[in-house]
N, C-alpha and C positions, 0 to 999 in steps of 0.2 A: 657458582650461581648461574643459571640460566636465565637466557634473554629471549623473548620474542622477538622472530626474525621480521623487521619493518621492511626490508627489499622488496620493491614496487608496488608499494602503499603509497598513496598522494592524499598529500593534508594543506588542504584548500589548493595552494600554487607551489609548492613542495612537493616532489617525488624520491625517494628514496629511493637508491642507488646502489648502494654498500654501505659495509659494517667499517667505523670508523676506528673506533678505539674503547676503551671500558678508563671514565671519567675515578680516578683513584679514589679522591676525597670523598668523592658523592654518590659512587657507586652504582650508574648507570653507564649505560649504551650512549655511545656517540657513533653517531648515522652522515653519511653525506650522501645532501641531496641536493637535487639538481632543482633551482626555481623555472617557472613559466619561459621566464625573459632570458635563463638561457646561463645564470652564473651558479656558480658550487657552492655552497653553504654547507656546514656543520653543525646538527643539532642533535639534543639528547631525547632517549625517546619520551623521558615525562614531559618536554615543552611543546614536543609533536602531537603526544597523545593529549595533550591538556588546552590544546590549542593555545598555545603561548604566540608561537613563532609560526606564520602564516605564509613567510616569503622570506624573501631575501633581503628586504626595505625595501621593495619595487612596492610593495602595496599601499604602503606608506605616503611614501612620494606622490602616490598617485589622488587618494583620497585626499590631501594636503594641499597640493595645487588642483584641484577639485575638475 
């Protein structure tokens, strides 16, 4: 099965970096990416591409304590 290569596509505070691994059960791409604030995360490309996962939890945090 072929994957769309995500390498240095940025999705909101996420930048993709490299190809991580191929998720068994679920059948997708897993990408690490580098957030904003500077820490490595791992995401699949449907939560990237669906905007699921926007950061790292820095965005989170942030909106929260407002």
């Amino acid at each position: 099965m072929a994957y769309q290569d995500l390498i240095g596509q940025k999705f909101t505070r996420l930048t993709v970096v490299s190809f991580s691994h191929i998720h068994q059960k679920r059948r997708v791409a897993v990408w690490n990416c580098v957030c904003d604030c500077g820490i490595l995360h791992q995401v699949s490309s449907e939560r990237l591409k669906h905007g699921q996962v926007r950061s790292c939890g820095c965005l989170h945090k942030e909106v929260c304590t407002g």
